[in-house]
N, C-alpha and C positions, 0 to 999 in steps of 0.2 A: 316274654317270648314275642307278644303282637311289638314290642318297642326292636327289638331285634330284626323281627322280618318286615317294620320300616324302617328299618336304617339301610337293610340290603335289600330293598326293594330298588327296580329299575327306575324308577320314578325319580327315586332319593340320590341316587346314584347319577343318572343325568342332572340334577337339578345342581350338585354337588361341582359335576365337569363344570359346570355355564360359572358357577360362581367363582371355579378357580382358573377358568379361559378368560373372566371379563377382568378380573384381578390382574391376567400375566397378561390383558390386552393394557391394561390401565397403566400399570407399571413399564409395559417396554414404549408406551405411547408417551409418559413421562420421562422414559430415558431418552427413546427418539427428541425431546424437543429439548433437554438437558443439549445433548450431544450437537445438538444445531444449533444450539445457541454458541457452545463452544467452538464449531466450525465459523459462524459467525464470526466470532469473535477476531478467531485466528485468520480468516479473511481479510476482516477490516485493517487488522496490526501488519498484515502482508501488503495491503494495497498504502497503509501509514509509511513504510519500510520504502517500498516503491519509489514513491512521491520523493519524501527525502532525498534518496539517492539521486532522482532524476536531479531536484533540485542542486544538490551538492555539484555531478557533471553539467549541468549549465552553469553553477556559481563558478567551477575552476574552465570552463570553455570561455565565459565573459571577460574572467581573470585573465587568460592568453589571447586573444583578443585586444584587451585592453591595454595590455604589455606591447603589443603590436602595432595598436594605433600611437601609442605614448611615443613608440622608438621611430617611427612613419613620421608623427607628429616634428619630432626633433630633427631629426634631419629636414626635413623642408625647411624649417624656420633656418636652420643654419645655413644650408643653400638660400636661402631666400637672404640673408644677413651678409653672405657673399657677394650675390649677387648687384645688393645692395653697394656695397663696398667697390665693386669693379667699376658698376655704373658710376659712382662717384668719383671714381678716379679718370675715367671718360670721359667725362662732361669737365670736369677739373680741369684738364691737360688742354681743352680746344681753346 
């Protein structure tokens, strides 16, 4: 009976709460950093995502661009190969 009325003693009873509050602090303290590491995680692979993409839209902006300097490029030369040609014929004729 004395093991009885400590077990339901007030005492034992608080002592019982503390033990099953620092357990469900221990465990959601463990989950909280589980869960942040997982946020973490998915952060990092979001900003990885990011990056690519950006990179991708600057690789195909440089690509048009480049197509543009290519086809600028070609025509001058060809005006300039004309032009070459008229003067030649200019100077030819005097």
């Amino acid at each position: 009976m004395q093991s009885d009325v400590q077990s339901n003693s007030l005492k034992h009873i608080l002592r019982h709460r503390q033990n099953v509050r620092q357990q469900e602090t221990d465990i959601s303290e463990r989950v909280k950093r589980f869960y942040q590491k997982q946020d973490d995680l998915i952060n990092d692979y979001e900003l990885a995502e990011q990056r690519a993409n950006n990179d991708q839209e600057q690789q195909e902006k440089n690509e048009k661009l480049n197509k543009k300097l290519n086809k600028t490029i070609y025509i001058l030369s060809r005006t300039s190969f004309i032009l070459n040609v008229v003067s030649l014929f200019y100077s030819s004729s005097k």
